[in-house]
C-alpha positions in Angstrom: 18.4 -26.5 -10.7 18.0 -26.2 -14.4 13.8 -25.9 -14.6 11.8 -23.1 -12.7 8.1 -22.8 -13.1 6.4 -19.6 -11.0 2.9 -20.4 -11.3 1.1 -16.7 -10.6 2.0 -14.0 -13.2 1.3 -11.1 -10.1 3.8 -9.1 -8.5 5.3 -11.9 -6.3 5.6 -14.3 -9.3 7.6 -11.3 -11.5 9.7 -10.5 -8.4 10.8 -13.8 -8.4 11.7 -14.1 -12.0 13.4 -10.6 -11.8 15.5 -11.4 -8.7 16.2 -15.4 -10.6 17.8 -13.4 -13.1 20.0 -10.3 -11.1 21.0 -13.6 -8.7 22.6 -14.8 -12.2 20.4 -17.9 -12.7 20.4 -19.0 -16.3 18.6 -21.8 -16.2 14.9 -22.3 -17.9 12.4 -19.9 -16.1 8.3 -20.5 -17.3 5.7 -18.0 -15.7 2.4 -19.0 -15.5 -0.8 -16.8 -14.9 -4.5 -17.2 -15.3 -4.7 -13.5 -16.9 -4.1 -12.6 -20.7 -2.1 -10.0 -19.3 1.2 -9.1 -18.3 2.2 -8.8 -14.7 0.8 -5.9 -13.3 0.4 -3.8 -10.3 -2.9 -4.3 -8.3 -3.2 -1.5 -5.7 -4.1 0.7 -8.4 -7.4 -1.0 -8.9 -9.5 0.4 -6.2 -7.8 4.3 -6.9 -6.0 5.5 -9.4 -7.3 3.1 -12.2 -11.2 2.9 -11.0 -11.6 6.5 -10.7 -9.8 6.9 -14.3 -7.1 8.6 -13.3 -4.3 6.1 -14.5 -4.3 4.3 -18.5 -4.2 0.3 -17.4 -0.5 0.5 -19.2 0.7 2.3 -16.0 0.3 -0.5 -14.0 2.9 -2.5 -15.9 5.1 -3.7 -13.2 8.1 -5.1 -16.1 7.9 -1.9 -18.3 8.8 -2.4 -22.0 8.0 -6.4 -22.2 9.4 -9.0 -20.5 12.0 -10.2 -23.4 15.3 -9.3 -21.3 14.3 -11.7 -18.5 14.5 -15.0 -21.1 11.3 -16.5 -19.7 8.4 -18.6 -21.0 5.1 -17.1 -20.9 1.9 -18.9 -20.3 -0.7 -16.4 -19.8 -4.2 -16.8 -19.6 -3.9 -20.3 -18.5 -4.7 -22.0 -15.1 -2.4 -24.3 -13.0 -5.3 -27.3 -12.3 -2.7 -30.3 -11.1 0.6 -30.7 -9.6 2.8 -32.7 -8.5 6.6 -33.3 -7.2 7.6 -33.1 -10.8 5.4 -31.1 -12.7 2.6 -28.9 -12.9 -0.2 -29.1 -15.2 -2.6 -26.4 -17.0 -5.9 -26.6 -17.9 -5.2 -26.8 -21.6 -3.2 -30.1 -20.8 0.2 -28.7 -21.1 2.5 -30.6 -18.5 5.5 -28.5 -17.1 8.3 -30.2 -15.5 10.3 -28.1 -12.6 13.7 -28.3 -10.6 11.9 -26.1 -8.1 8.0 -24.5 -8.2 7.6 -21.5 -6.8 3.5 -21.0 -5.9 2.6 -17.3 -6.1 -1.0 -17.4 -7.1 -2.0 -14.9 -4.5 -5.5 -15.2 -3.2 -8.9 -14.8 -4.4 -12.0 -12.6 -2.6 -14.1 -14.5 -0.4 -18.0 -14.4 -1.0 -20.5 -14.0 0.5 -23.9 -16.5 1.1 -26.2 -16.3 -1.4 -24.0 -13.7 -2.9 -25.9 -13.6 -6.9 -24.2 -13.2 -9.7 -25.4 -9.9 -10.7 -24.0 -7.4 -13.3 -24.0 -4.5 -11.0 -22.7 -6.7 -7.6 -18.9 -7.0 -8.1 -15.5 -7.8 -6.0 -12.4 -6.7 -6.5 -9.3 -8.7 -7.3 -8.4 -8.3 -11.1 -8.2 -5.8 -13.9 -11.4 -7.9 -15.5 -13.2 -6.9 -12.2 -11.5 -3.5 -11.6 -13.4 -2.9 -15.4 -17.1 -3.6 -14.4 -16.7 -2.1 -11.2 -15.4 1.2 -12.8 -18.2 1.1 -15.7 -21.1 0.6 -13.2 -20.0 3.5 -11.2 -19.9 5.1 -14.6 -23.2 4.9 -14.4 -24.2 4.8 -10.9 -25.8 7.5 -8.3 -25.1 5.6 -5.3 -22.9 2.3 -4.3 -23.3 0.2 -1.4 -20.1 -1.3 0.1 -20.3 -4.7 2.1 -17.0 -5.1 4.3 -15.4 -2.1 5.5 -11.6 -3.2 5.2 -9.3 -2.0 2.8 -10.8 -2.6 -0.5 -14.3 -1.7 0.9 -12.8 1.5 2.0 -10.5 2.6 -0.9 -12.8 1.8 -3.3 -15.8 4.0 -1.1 -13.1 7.1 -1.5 -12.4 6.8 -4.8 -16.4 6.5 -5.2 -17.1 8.8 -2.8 -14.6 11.3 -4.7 -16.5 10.5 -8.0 -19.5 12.4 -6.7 -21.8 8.8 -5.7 -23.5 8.4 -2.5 -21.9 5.7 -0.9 -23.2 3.1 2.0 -20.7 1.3 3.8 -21.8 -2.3 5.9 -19.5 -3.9 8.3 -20.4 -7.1 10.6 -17.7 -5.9 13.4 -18.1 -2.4 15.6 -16.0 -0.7 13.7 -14.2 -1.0 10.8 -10.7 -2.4 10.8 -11.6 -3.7 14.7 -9.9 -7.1 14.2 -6.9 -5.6 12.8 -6.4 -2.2 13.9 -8.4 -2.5 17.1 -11.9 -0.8 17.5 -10.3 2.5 18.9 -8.4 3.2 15.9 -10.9 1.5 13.4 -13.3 4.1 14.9 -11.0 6.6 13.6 -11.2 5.3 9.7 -14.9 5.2 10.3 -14.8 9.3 10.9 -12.5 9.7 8.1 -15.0 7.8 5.8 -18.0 9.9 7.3 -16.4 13.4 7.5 -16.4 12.6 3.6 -19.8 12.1 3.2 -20.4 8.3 3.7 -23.3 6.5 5.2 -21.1 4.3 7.5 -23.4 1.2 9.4 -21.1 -1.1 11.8 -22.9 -3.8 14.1 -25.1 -5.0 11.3 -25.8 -8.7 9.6 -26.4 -9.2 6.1 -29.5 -11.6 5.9 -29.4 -11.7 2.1 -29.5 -10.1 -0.8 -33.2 -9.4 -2.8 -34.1 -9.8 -6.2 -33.6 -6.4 -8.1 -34.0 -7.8 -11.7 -36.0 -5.5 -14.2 -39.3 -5.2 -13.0 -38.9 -6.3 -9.1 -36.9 -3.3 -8.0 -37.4 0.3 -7.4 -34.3 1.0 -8.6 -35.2 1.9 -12.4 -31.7 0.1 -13.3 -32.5 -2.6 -11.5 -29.4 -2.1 -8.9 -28.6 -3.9 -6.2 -30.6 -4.6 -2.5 -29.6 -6.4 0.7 -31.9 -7.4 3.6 -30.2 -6.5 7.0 -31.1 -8.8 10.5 -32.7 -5.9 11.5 -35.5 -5.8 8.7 -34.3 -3.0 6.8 -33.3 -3.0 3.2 -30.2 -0.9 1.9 -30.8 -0.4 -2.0 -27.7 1.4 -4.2 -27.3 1.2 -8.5 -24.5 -1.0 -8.1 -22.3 -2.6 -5.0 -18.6 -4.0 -4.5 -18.5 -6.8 -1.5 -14.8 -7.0 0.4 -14.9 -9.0 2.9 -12.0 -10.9 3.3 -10.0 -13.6 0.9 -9.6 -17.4 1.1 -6.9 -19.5 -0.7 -7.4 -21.5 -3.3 -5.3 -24.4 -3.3 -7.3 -26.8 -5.0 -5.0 -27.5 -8.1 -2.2 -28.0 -5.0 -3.8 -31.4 -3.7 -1.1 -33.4 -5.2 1.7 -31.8 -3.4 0.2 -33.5 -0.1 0.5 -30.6 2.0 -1.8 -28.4 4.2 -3.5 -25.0 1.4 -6.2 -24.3 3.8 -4.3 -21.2 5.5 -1.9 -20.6 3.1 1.3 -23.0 2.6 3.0 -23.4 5.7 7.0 -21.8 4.7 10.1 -22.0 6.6 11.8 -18.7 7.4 13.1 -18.7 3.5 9.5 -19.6 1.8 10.4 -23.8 1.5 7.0 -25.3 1.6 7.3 -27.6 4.7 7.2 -31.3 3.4 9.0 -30.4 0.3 12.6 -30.1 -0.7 11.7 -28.1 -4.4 8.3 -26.0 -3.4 8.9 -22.4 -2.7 5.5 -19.6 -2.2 5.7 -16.3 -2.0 2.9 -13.8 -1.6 -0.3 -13.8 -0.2 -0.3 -17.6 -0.5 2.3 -17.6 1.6 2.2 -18.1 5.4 6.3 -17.9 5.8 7.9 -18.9 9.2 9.0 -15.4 11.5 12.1 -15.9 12.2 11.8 -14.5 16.0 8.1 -14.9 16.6 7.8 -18.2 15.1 4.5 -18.1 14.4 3.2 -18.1 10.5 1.3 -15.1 9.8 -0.2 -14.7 6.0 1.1 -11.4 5.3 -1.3 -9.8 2.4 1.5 -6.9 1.8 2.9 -5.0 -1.3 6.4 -4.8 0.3 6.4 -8.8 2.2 5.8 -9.9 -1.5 8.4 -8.1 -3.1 11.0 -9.2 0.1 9.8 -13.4 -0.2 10.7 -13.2 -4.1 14.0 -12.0 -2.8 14.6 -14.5 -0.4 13.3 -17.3 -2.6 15.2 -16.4 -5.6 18.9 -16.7 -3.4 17.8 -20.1 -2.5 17.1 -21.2 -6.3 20.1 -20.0 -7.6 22.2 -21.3 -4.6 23.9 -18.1 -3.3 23.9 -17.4 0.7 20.7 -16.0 1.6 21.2 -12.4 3.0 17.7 -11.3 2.6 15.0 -11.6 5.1 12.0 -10.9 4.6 8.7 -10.2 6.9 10.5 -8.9 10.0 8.9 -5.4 10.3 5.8 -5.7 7.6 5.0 -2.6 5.6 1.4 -1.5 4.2 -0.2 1.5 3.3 -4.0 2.9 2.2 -4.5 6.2 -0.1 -8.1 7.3 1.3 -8.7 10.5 -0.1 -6.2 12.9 0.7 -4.6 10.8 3.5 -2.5 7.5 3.4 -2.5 5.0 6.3 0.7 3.8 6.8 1.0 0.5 9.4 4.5 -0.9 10.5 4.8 -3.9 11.9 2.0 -6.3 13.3 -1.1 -5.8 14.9 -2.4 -8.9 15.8 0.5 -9.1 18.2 -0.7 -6.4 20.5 -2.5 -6.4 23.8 -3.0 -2.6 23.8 -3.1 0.3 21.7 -2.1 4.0 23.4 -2.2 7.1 20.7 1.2 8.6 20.1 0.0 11.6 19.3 -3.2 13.3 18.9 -3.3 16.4 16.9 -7.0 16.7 17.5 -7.8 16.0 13.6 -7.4 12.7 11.7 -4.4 13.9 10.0 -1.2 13.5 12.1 -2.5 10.9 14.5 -0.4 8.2 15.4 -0.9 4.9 17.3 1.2 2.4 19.3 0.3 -1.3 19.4 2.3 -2.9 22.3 2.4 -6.7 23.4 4.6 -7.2 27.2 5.1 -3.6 26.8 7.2 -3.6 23.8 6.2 -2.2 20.6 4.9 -4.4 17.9 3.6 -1.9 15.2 3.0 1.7 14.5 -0.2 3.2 13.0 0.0 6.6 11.6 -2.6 8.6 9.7 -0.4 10.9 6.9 2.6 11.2 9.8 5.6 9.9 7.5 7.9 11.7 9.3 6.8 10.2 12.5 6.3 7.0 11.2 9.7 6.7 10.1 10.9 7.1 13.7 8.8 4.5 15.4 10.0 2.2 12.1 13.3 1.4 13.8 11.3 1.5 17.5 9.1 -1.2 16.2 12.5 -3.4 14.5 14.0 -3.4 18.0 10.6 -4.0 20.4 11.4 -0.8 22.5 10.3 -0.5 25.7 6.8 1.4 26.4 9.3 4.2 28.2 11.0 4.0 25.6 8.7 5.3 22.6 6.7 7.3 25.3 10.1 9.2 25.6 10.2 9.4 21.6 6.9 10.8 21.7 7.2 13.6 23.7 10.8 14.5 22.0 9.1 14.9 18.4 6.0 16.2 20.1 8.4 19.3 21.7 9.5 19.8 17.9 
């Protein structure tokens, strides 16, 4: 393969290039991206950058330019056709590949009705990281629709800014489809024992009209009109609830986008020979599960890119990647750290319970092996289970580990 093209200039898409080269490929390598900017980090965004903490330069994921990686930069333009020979971009340029590797990530779902307003935003890219950080400049309050991740980061660093913060979620609790209610009930009291207005159980009907002159909000902020009749009014609002992928420009390759592309075990788009994905567009093959989960993870991006990069350059893959996913969440002075998968498990029993948030640690088990770890600022207990979850111990067997660090 002399011709790469990596359309998505995010941290999978660098990865890829960066691994291309250490494999010793030295063939043509063009990266493509919809931003003006260079590749850059995006868990920043909803902490250290919105609350001003970081300059946007520290986000840099390829410090000092990209020069000693020998690759062809197309940034700021949009992949809008492809097909088993080339890609195209919106300005009509036409980029013939050996192999494509998709890395184009995902992009926040919205909701019904959502307005375009200048204080409503979502959270996805420095462009949106900027208006969301100059309204809560401005703001008093901020209401937060979804209470995932982004809804929740982004309600701490908020939150820590001084604003009085609102958080809506659809489901019981938040995090209840992926953590399970019990524990998601648990990030609830971390967000309220910080001063948030946290409402689970409720619909959104729609949003109101707050233009000038229609709201009481003097800046004319933002409103929403819940099932239940009442209205929730804030001077701006961020809405995270969920992603979709958009694999529009991807019609031509013939294969299914609607769920991510469908990847073997080493990110080969099934029904192609040449198409590689990695990231959160990615819904690779596990190689003992066998089902194809779309893991939306820092590390599982960084580990496809790997993978993908030893199949380009033709050298025996002896990376894997996805086997024991990795993510973490900086809420204000704690960070969530989950190992493995969730959505496996058939029952969650709490490791250990210091009787605070701090130090608590849950066990997700499916046939009574262990399938993930949850553990709120418990690193060193965390990195126990880590090897308990790679191996599916037994429930004896990590009850046993329990008590042993517990007697510590």
């Amino acid at each position: 393969m002399e011709h790469v093209v990596v359309v998505g200039a995010g941290l999978g898409g660098l990865r890829t290039v960066e691994f291309l080269r250490a494999e010793g490929f030295s063939g043509r390598i063009i990266l493509v991206g919809d931003e003006p900017h260079e590749p850059y980090d995006r868990p920043p965004l909803s902490k250290q950058i919105l609350a001003g903490q970081w300059p946007e330069e520290r986000a840099v994921l390829h410090r000092g330019g990209l020069a000693d990686l020998d690759v062809s930069l197309h940034l700021g333009a949009s992949a809008v056709g492809v097909d088993r020979a080339a890609v195209e971009l919106n300005d009509g340029t036409r980029l013939r590949y050996d192999a494509l590797v998709v890395a184009t990530g995902v992009r926040p779902r919205r909701l019904p009705g959502q307005p375009d307003h200048p204080e409503l935003h979502v959270l996805r890219t420095l462009k949106d990281c900027r208006g969301l950080r100059d309204s809560i400049s401005r703001a008093r309050s901020l209401l937060v629709v979804g209470a995932g991740f982004i809804g929740a980061e982004v309600a701490a660093t908020a939150r820590m800014a001084g604003l009085q913060v609102t958080m809506l979620e659809a489901l019981p609790a938040p995090f209840a489809r992926v953590l399970g209610e019990q524990m998601g009930q648990l990030c609830a009291r971390l967000q309220t024992d910080n001063g948030v207005t946290v409402r689970c159980g409720v619909r959104l009907e729609g949003f109101l009209d707050t233009s000038p002159g229609m709201s009481r909000n003097s800046n004319g902020g933002i409103a929403v009109r819940l099932a239940d009749g009442s209205i929730v009014r804030a001077d701006c609002g961020v809405v995270g609830v969920g992603t979709v992928v958009d694999g529009g420009w991807l019609a031509g390759l013939e294969v299914p986008t609607e769920g991510g592309l469908l990847c073997d075990a080493t990110g080969v788009v099934e029904g192609t020979g040449n198409v590689y994905a990695v990231g959160d567009v990615a819904a690779w093959r596990h190689p003992t599960v066998g089902d194809r989960p779309r893991i939306e993870h820092w590390t599982s991006a960084t580990e496809q890119a790997a993978v993908v990069a030893q199949r380009i350059a033709g050298k025996q893959v002896t990376r894997h990647a996805d086997v024991v996913p990795y993510f973490w969440s900086d809420q204000y002075e704690l960070t969530l750290q989950l190992v493995g998968r969730c959505d496996l498990a058939t029952s969650v029993e709490v490791l250990h319970d210091p009787g605070v948030i701090r130090g608590t640690v849950a066990g997700y088990f499916a046939n009574g092996a262990l399938v993930a770890v949850l553990a709120f600022h418990a690193p060193r207990l965390l990195n126990r289970y880590r090897k308990l979850v790679a191996t599916g111990a037994s429930e004896h067997e990590v009850r046993s580990t329990a008590a042993e660090l517990a007697s510590r």
